[in-house]
BASE-652567 format. One record per residue (C-alpha): x, y, z; residue in three letters. Coordinates in Angstrom, 2 decimals. Example, Ala and Ser with C-alpha at 12.3 -4.5 7.8 and 13.67 -1.06 7.14 Angstrom:
BEGIN
<pt xx="12.30" yy="-4.50" zz="7.80" rest="Ala"/>
<pt xx="13.67" yy="-1.06" zz="7.14" rest="Ser"/>
END
This chain:
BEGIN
<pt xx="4.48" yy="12.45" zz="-0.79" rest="Unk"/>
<pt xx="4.36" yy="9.74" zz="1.74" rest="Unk"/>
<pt xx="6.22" yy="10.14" zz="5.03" rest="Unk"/>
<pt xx="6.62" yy="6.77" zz="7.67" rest="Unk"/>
<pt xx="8.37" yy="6.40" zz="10.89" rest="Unk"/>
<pt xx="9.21" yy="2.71" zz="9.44" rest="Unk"/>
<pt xx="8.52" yy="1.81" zz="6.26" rest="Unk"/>
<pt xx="7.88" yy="3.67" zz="2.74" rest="Unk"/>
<pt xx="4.11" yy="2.06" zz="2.81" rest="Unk"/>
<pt xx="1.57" yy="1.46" zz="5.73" rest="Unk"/>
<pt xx="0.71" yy="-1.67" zz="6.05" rest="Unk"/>
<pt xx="-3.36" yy="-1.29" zz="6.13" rest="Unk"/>
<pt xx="-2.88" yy="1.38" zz="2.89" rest="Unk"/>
<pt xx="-4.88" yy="0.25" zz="0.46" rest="Unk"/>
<pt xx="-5.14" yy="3.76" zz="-1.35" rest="Unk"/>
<pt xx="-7.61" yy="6.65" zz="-1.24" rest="Unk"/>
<pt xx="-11.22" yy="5.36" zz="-0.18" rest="Unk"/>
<pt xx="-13.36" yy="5.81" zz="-3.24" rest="Unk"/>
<pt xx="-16.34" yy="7.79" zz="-1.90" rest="Unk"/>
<pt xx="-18.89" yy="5.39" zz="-3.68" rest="Unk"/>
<pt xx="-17.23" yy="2.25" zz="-1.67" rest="Unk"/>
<pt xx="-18.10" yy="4.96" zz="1.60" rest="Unk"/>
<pt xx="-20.85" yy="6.19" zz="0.32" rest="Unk"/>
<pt xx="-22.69" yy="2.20" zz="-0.22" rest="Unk"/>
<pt xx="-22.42" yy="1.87" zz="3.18" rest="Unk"/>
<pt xx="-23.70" yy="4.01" zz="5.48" rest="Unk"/>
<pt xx="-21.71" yy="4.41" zz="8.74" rest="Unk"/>
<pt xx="-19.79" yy="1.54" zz="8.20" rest="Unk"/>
<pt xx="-18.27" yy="-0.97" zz="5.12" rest="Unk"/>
<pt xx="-18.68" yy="-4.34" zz="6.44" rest="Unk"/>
<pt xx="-20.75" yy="-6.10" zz="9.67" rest="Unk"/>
<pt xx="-18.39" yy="-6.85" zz="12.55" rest="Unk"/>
<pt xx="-16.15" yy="-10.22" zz="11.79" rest="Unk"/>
<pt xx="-17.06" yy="-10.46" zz="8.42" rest="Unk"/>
<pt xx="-13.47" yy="-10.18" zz="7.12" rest="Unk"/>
<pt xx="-14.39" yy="-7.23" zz="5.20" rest="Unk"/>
<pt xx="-12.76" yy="-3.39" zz="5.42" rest="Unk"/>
<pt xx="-14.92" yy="-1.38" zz="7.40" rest="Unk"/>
<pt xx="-14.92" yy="2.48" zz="6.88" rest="Unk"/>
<pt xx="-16.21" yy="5.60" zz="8.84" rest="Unk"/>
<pt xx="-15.78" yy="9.00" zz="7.67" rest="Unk"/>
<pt xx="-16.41" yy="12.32" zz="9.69" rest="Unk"/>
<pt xx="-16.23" yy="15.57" zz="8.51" rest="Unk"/>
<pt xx="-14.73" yy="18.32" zz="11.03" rest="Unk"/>
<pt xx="-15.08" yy="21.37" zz="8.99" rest="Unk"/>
<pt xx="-17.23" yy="24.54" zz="10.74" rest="Unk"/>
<pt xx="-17.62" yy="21.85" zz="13.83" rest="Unk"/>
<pt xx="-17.58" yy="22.94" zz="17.66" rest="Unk"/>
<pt xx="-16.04" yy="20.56" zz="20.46" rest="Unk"/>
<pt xx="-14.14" yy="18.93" zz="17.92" rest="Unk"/>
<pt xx="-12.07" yy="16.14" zz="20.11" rest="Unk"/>
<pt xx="-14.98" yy="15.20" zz="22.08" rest="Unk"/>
<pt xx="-17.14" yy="14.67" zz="18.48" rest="Unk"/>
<pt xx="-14.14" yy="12.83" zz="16.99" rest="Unk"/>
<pt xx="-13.98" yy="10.47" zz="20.26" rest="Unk"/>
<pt xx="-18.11" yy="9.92" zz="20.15" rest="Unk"/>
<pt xx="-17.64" yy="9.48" zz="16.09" rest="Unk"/>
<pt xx="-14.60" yy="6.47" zz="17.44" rest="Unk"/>
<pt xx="-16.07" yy="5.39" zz="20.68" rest="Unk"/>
<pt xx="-19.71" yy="4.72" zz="17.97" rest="Unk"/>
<pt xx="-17.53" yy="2.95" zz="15.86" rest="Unk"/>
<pt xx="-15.46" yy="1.06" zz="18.22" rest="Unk"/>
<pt xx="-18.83" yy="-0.49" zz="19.28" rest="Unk"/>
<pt xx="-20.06" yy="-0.82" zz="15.42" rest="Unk"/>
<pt xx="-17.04" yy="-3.05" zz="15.00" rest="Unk"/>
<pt xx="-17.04" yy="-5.04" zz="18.22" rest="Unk"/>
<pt xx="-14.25" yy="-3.53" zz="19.92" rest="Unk"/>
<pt xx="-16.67" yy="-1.70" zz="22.84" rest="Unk"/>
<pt xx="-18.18" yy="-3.15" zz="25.18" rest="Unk"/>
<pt xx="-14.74" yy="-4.91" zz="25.98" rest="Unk"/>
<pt xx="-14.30" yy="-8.19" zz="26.75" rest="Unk"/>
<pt xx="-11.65" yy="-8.24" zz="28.99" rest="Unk"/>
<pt xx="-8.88" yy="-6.12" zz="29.86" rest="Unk"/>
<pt xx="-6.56" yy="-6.24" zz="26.49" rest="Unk"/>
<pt xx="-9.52" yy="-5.41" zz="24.93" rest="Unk"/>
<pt xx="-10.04" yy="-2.48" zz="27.00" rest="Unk"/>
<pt xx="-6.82" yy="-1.46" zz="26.54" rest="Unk"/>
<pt xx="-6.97" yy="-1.65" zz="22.93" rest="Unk"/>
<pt xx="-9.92" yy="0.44" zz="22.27" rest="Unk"/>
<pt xx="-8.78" yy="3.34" zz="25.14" rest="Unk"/>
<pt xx="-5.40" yy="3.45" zz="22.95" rest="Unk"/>
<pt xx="-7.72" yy="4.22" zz="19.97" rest="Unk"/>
<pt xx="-9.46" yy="6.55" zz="21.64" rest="Unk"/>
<pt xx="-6.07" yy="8.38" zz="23.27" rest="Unk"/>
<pt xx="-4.76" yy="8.11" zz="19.17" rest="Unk"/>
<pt xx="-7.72" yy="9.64" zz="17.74" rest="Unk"/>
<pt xx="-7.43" yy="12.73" zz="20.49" rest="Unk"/>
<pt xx="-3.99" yy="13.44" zz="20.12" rest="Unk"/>
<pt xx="-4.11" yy="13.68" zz="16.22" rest="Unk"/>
<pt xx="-7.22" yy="16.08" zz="16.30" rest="Unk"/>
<pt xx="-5.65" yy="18.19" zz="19.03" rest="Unk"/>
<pt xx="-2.42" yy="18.36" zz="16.56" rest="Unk"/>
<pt xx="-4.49" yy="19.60" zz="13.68" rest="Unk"/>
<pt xx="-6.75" yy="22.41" zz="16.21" rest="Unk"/>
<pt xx="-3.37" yy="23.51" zz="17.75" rest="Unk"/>
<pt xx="-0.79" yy="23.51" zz="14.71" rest="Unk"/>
<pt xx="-2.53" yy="22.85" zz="11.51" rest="Unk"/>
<pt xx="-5.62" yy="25.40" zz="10.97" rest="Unk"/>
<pt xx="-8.02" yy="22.74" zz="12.35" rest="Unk"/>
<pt xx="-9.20" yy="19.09" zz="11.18" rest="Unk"/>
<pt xx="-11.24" yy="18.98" zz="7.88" rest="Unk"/>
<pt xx="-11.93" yy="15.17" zz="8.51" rest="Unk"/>
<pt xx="-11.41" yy="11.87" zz="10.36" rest="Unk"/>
<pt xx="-11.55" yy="8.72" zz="8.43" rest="Unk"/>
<pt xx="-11.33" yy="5.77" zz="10.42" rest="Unk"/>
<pt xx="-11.11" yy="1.64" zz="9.17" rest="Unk"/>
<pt xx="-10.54" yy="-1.27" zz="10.17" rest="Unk"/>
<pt xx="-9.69" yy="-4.76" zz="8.37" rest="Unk"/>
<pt xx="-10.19" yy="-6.97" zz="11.13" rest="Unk"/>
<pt xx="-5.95" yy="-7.33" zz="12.09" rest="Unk"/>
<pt xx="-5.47" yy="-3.06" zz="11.67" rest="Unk"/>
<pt xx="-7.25" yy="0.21" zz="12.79" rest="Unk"/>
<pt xx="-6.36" yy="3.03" zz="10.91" rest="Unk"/>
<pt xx="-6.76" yy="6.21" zz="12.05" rest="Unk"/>
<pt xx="-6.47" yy="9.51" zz="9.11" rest="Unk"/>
<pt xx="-6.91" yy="12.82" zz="10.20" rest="Unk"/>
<pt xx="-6.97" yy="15.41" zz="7.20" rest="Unk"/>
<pt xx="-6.14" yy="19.56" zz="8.12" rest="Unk"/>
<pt xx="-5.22" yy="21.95" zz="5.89" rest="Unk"/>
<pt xx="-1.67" yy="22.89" zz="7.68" rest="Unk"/>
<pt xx="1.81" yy="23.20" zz="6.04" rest="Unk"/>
<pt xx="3.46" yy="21.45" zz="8.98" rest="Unk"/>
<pt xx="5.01" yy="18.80" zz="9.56" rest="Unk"/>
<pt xx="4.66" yy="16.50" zz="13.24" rest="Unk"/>
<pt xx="7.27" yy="14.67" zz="14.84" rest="Unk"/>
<pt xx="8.04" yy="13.83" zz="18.02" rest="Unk"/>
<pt xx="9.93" yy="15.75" zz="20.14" rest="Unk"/>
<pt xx="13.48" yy="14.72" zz="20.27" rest="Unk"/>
<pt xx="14.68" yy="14.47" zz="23.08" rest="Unk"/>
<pt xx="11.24" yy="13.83" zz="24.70" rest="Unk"/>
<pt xx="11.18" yy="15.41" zz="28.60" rest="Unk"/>
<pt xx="8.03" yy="13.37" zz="30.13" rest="Unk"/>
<pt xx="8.21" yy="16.07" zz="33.08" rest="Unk"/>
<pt xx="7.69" yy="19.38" zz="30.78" rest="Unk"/>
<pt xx="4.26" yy="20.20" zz="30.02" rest="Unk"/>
<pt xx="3.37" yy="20.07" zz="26.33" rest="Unk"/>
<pt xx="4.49" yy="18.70" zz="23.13" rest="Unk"/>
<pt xx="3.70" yy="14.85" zz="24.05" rest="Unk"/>
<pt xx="1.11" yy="14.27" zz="21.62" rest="Unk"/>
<pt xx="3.50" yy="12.82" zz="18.79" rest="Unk"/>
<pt xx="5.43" yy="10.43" zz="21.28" rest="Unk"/>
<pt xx="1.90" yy="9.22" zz="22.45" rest="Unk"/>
<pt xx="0.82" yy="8.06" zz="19.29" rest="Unk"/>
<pt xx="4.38" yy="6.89" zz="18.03" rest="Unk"/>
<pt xx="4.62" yy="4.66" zz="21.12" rest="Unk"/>
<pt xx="0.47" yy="3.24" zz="20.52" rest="Unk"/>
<pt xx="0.69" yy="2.57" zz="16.91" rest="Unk"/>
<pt xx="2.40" yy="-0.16" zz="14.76" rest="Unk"/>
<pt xx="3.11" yy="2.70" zz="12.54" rest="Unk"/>
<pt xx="2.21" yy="6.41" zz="11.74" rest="Unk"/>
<pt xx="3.02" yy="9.23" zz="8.63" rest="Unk"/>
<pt xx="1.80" yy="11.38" zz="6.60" rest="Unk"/>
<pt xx="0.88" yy="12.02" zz="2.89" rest="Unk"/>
<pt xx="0.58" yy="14.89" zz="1.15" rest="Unk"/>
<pt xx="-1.36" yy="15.54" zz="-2.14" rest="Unk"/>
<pt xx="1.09" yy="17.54" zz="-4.60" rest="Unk"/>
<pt xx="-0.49" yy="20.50" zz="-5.50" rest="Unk"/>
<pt xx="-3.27" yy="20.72" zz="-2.46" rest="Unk"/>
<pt xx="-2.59" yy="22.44" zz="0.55" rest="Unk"/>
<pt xx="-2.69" yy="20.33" zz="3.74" rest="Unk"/>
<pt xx="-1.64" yy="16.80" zz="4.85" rest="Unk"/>
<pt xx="-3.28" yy="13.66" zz="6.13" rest="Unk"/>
<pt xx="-1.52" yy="12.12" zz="9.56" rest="Unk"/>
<pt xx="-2.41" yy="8.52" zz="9.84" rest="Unk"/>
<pt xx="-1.84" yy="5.85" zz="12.47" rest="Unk"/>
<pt xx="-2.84" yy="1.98" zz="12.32" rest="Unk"/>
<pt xx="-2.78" yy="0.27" zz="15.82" rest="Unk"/>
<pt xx="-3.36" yy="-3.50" zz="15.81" rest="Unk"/>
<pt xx="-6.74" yy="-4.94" zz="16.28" rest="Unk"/>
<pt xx="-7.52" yy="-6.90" zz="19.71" rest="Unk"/>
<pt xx="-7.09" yy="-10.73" zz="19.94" rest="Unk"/>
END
């Protein structure tokens, strides 16, 4: 079951990643501006200092695919939204959804998308009506602000859910 803010479909979902197209390409799926979908996969389970590995496993990425060391300010921007993304939907999973299992992250060249995988029944929204001056429960509104789009799919008959996000790629 697929669940978007905006649309039935994401628009960088091309399907489950088969792990041999992962697998043939160690770290990432294509060189940086080759047109080509590039693919990083990280798994969380039995990890310590989970957020700060999943933002090392990004920030090595980010710099894999030409997005770090910026080269101006959008492109700062851009990659610290990532970043922000990537933390919020990790801390979701540690906090309400029996910790991450993995963090998948790829990029076409136009999208990021950002999958975080947990084993939790749950399901995240943002709180309505958001209170910016309360402590707490801004993590959702974060990411639903940053991204083009965000959801979640579940596997019938497997426990958990993946949340994804897809921001847009710098100019």
């Amino acid at each position: 079951m697929l669940m978007s803010t905006t649309r039935p479909y994401s628009p960088g979902d091309r399907g489950p990643e088969s792990e041999a197209a992962v697998a043939a390409a160690p770290g990432s799926a294509a060189a940086p501006g080759s047109g080509g979908r590039q693919v990083r996969r990280l798994s969380l389970n039995g990890a310590s200092g989970i957020v700060p590995l999943s933002r090392d496993f990004t920030r090595e990425a980010l710099h894999a695919w030409g997005w770090l060391p910026a080269a101006g300010a959008d492109h700062r921007a851009a990659a610290e939204d990532v970043l922000l993304v990537v933390s919020e939907l990790v801390t979701n999973a540690c906090l309400h959804a029996e910790g991450p299992e993995e963090l998948w992250l790829s990029c076409d060249g136009k999208v990021l998308r950002v999958e975080v995988s947990d084993r939790g029944a749950g399901q995240p929204a943002p709180r309505t009506p958001h209170r910016a001056g309360r402590p707490g429960g801004h993590g959702m509104f974060i990411v639903q602000r940053l991204c083009l789009d965000w959801g979640v799919v579940r596997t019938p008959g497997s426990a958990g859910k993946t949340v994804w996000a897809e921001l847009g790629a710098p100019n």
